[in-house]
C-alpha positions as CSV (number, residue, x, y, z in Angstrom):
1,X,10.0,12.0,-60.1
2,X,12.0,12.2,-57.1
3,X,15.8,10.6,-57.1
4,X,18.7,10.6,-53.9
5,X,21.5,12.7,-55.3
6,X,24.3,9.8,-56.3
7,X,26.0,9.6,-59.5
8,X,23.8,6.5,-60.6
9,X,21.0,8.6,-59.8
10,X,22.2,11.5,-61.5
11,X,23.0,9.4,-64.6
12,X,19.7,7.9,-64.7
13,X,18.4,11.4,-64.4
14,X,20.2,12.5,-67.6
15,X,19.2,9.5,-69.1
16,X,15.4,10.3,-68.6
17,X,15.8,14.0,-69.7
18,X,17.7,12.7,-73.2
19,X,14.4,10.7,-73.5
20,X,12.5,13.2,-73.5
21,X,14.7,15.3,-75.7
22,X,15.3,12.2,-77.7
23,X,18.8,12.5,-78.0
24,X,20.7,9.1,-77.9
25,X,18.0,6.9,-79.3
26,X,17.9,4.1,-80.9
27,X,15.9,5.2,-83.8
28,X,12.8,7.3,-84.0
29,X,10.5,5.6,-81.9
30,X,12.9,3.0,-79.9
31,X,14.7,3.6,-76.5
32,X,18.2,0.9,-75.5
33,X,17.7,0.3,-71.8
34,X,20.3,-1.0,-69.9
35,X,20.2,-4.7,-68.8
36,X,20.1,-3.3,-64.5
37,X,16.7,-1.9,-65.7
38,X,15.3,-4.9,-67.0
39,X,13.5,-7.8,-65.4
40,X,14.1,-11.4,-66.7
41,X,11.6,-13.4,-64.8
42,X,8.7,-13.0,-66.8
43,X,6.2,-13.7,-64.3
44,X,3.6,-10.6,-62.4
45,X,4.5,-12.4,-59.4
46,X,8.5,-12.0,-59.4
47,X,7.6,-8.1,-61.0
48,X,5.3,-7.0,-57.7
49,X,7.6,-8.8,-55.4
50,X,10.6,-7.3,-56.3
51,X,9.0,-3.7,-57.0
52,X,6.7,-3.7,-53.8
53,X,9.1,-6.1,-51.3
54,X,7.1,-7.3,-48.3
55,X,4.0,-6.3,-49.5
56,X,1.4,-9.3,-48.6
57,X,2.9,-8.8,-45.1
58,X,2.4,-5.0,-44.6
59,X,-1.2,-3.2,-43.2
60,X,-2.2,0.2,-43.9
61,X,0.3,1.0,-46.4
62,X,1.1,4.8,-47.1
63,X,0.9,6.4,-50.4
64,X,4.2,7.2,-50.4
65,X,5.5,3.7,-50.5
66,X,3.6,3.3,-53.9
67,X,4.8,6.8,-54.9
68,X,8.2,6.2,-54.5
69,X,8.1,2.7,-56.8
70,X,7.5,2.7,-60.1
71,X,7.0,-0.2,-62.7
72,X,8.2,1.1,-66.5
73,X,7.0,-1.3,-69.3
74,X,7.9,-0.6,-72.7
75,X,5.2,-1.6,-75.5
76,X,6.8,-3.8,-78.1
């Protein structure tokens, strides 16, 4: 994973790394996200569209583009 170096990138960046050292979780096997990282419309359509914006409109889309978005679900 690849982030820009600001301090809500860096945060999110420790956060991720405590994860994976699970430090700070819930309990054993749950993970608190915060509320910016979730999505309340509950619909694939409103998830692709506000993950991939533009995307019916665009031709000959890079790799990159898909690289640098990412969709996290969490299995409940």
């Amino acid at each position: 994973m690849q982030l820009d170096r600001t301090p809500d990138s860096d945060k999110h960046a420790a956060w991720l790394l405590n994860i994976g050292a699970r430090i700070n979780l819930v309990n054993e096997e749950d993970v608190e996200i915060s509320e910016a990282m979730c999505y309340s419309d509950h619909t694939l359509e409103s998830l692709i569209a506000s993950t991939y914006p533009d995307i019916s409109r665009m031709n000959n889309i890079e790799d990159q583009y898909f690289l640098d978005r990412t969709i996290l679900s969490v299995k409940k």
